[in-house]
N, C-alpha and C positions, 0 to 999 in steps of 0.2 A: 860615842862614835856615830853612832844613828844621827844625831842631834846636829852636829859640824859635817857630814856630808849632804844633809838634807837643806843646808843652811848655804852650802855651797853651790848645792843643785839650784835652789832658789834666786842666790843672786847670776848665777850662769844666766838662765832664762827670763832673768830681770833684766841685763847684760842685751840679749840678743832681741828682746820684745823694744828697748830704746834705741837701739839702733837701726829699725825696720826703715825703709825706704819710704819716706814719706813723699817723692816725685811720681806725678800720675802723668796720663799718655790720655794725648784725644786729640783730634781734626774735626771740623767747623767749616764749611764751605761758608767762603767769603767772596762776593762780588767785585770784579775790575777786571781790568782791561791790558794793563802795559807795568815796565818796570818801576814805573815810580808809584805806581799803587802796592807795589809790589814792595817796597819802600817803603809806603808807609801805615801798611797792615804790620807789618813787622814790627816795625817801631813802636806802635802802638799797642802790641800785643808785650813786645818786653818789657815796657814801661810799667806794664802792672807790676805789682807787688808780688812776689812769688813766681812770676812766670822767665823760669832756667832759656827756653828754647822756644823760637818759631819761623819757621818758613811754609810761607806762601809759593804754593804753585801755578805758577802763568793757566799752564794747561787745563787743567782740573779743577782750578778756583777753593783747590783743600790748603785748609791753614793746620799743618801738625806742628803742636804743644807737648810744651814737658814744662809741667808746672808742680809747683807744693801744695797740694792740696788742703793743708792746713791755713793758708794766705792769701788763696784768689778761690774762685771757680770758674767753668767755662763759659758761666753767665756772665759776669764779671767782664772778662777776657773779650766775650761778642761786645758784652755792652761797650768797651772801650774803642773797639773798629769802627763802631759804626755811630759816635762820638765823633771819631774823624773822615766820615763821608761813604764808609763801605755798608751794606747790607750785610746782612749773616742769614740765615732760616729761621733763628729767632729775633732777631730785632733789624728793623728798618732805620736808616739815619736820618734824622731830622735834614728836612728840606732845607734849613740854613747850610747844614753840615753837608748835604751834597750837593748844593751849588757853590759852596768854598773851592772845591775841586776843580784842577787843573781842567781847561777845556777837551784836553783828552784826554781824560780820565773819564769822561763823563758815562760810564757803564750804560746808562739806563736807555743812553740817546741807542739808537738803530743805526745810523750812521756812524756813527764813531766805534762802534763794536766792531763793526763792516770792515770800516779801517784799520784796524788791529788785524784785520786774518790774514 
């Protein structure tokens, strides 16, 4: 008896440990300016491999993720923005990648920030 309940305690918690939620949570300040940056942070953040969720906020320049942390990381996820022309705190976009950028997107320009307010 001992032997068949301990047997079943074990696959219970064999049951509940495979099932654990393997979706993480994290934001990434990302650089831009207007909605079509705003466009294509997103895009480029879903396009990774594992990454469920993301929006970018105009305001705040915060990207919240909900991603599987078993398929991507949030290195990964920066590395992929700024691939397509955004800065993040940890990676800068290659000089090609952010003059590809729409003329008003141009973040970095002082002027064009100005015009966004």
């Amino acid at each position: 008896m001992k032997t068949i309940l301990l047997t079943v305690t074990m696959l219970f918690v064999g049951t509940l440990t495979y099932g654990q939620n393997k979706n993480a949570k994290a934001s990434i300040e990302v650089d831009g300016v207007c909605m079509m940056c705003k466009k294509r942070i997103e895009k480029a953040s879903i396009k990774t491999k594992g990454v469920k969720s993301a929006s970018w906020n105009l305001d705040t320049h915060e990207l919240r993720l909900i991603f599987d942390e078993n398929k991507t990381s949030v290195e990964q996820i920066s590395s992929n923005v700024t691939a397509v022309g955004h800065d993040t705190k940890s990676f800068i976009a290659s000089k090609d990648a952010y003059e590809s950028l729409n003329p008003c997107c141009k973040y970095r320009d002082e002027g064009v920030v100005d015009d966004h307010k």
